[in-house]
N, C-alpha and C positions, 0 to 999 in steps of 0.2 A: 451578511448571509448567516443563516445556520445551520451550522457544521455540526456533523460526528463524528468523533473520532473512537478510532476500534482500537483496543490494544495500547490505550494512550499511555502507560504505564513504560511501555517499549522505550529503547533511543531512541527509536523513527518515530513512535507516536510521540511523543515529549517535543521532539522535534516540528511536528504537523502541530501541534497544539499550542505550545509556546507562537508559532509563527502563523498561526490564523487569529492570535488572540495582538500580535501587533500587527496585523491586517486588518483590524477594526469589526472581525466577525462576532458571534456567540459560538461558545463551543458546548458542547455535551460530549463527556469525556468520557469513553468505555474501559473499565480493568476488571481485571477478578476483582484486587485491591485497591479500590480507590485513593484507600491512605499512601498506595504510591505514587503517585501521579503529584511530582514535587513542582507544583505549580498554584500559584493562587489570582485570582483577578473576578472582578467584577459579571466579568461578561462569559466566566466558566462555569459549566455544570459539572459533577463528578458525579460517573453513575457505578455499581457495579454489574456487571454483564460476564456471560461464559457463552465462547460458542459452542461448547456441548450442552447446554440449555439455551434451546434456540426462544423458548418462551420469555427468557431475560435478554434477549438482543431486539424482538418483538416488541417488550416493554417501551422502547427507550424508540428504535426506528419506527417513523411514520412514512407515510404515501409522498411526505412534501419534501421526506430530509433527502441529506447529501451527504454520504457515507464514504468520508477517509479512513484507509484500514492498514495499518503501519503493522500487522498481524505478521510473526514469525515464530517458528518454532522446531527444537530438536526432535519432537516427537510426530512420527508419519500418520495424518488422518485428520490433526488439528486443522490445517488452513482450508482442506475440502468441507468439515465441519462448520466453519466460518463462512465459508460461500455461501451457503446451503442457507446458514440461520440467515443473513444478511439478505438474502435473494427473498426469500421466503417472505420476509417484512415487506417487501415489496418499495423499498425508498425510490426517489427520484430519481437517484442518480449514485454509481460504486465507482471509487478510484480507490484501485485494489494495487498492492506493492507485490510484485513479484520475482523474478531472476533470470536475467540477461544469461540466455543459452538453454533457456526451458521451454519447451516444449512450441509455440509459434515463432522462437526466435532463436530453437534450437540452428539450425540452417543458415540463416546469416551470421551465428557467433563462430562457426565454422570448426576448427578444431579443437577450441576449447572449451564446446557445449562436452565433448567427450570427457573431459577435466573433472568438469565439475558435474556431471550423471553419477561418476566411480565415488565421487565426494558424500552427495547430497546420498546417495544407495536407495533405502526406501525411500524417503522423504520424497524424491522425483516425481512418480507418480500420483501423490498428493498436489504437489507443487501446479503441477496440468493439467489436473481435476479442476479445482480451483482457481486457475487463469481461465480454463475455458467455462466452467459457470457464469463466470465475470462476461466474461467478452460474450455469449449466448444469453445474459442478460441484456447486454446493452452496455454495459460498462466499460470502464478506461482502465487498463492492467499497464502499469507504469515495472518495464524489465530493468533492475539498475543491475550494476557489474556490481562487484567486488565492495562491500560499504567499508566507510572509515566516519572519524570523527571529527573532520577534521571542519573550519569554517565554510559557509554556503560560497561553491566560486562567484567569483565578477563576470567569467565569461561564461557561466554553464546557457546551455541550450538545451530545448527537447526536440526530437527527430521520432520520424516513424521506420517500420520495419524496412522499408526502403533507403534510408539513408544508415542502416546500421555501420558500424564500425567491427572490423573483428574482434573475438572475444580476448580478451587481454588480462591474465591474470594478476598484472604488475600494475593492471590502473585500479585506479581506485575513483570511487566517484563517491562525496560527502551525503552522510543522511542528512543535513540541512539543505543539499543541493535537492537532496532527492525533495525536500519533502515541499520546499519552497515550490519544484515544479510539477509535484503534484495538487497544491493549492492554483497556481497558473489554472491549472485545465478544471478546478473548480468552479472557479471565476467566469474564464474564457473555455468553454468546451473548444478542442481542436481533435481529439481522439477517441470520438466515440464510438464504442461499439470495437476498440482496436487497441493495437499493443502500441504504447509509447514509450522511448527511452532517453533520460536523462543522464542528458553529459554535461561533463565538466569542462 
């Protein structure tokens, strides 16, 4: 397949991208700074791209691609700006990374979507602008809990908003878990159009 990846510069994008390039895929790799994206291989492209210039995420997304987006940020407006350029290009297909207790998964995380609203402050509202673009696109919003660094589990699984787990500030769930089952639902669509969440 040919992949894009958003924010590949990120641990989650580095992540998505290191592991669709041992998935046998092509990637096209999006940063501000491509010189960071500490990754090299045959079958990679490095571009650079900003989602406040939605005309350089245009560049790079076509009607046929498949848009992984490891996209996070401390500043409120970036990730609804990334929906927007993303959407906008019109690709085939968005598996968008977003957080377990926001805004469609607020309800099943139960007490600790409260936790983490007082955390995330502004950013929240951004955070459910851009889940629901995704998901009013047609796209797959993968909600992970709490990330860490730690290796991809052996037992991770992905569930939908019906099998949720309560929200747990003391689990953690690996960005390689994350990103491994966000390539699963590239491959294999199971979550279209809806919120999926990877566990460990």
């Amino acid at each position: 397949m040919n992949l894009i990846v958003l924010a590949a510069s990120g641990r989650t994008g580095l992540a998505l991208t290191r592991q669709a390039l041992e998935r046998g895929h092509a990637v096209t790799a999006i940063a501000r700074d491509p010189g960071r994206i500490d990754l090299d291989h045959e079958n990679l492209r490095k571009v650079a791209g900003d989602v406040s210039d939605p005309a350089s995420i245009a560049a790079v997304v076509g009607h046929d691609s498949i848009v992984l987006s490891g996209l996070g940020t401390e500043v409120a407006g970036v990730l609804f700006d990334g929906a927007k350029a993303v959407i906008a290009a019109e690709p085939e297909r968005v598996i968008w990374l977003g957080a377990y207790g926001t805004g469609p998964s607020a309800e099943a995380a139960g007490e600790g979507a409260a936790v983490l609203g007082k955390f995330l402050g502004d950013r929240l509202p951004d955070k459910v602008a851009a889940d629901n673009a995704v998901l009013a696109a047609g796209g797959t919003v993968f909600h992970a809990g709490v990330l860490s660094d730690e290796p991809e589990s052996p037992t991770r699984r992905t569930v939908g908003l019906d099998e949720a787990p309560p929200f747990d500030l003391t689990a953690k769930v690996s960005r390689e878990t994350v990103a491994a089952a966000m390539l699963d639902e590239a491959e294999e669509p199971r979550f279209v159009g809806a919120v999926a969440l990877p566990l460990p």
